[in-house]
N, C-alpha and C positions, 0 to 999 in steps of 0.2 A: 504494500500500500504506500500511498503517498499522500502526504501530509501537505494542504496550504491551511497557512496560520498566519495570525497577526496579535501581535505582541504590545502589549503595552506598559511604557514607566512610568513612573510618577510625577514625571514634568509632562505625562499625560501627551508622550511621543509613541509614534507607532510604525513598529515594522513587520512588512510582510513579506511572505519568504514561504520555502518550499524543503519539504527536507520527508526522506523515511524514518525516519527517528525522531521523534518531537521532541520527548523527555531529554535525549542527549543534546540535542539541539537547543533547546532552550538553554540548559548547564554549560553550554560552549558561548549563547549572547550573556548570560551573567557572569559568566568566569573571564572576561575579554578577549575570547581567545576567537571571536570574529570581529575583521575588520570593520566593518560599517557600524558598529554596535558594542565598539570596545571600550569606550571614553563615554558612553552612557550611565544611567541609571539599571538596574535590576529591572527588569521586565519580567509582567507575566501573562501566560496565553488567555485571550480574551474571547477569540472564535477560533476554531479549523474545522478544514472539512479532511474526508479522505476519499482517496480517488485511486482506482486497480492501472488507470495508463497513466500512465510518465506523461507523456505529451500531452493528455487533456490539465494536468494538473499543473505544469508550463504553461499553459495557454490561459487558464483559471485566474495563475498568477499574474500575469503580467496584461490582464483584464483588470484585475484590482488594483493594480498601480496605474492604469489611464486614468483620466480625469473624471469621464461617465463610469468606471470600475470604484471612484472614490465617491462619487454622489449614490454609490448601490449599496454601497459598507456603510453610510453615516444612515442611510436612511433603514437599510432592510438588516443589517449584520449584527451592529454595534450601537 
């Protein structure tokens, strides 16, 4: 399976990302040991979904980082 999720910290920032392991994933944006998210706050998961293809959960993703992907998350997700 694969995992899209969006993450949020206490300055009430949010990242979205894609990963088959959520649990170690997450443990890897709090521990800094990913770059986009390593000079942050502690995040924690707020929504995911799970998805059996790769490429539909790719596609998923980076629907929700466009700008009508960001009007779908504040209104229908989150």
């Amino acid at each position: 399976m694969y995992y899209v999720y969006i993450l949020k910290n206490q300055n009430e920032e949010k990242y979205i990302g894609v990963t088959k392991d959520l649990k170690t994933r997450l443990n890897q944006h709090n521990s800094g040991k990913t770059m986009t998210t390593k000079n942050k706050s502690s995040y924690t998961v707020i929504w995911y979904s799970a998805f059996s293809e790769k490429e539909k959960a790719y596609s998923f993703e980076k629907y929700l980082k466009s700008s009508s992907g960001y009007a779908f998350t504040n209104k229908h997700l989150i």
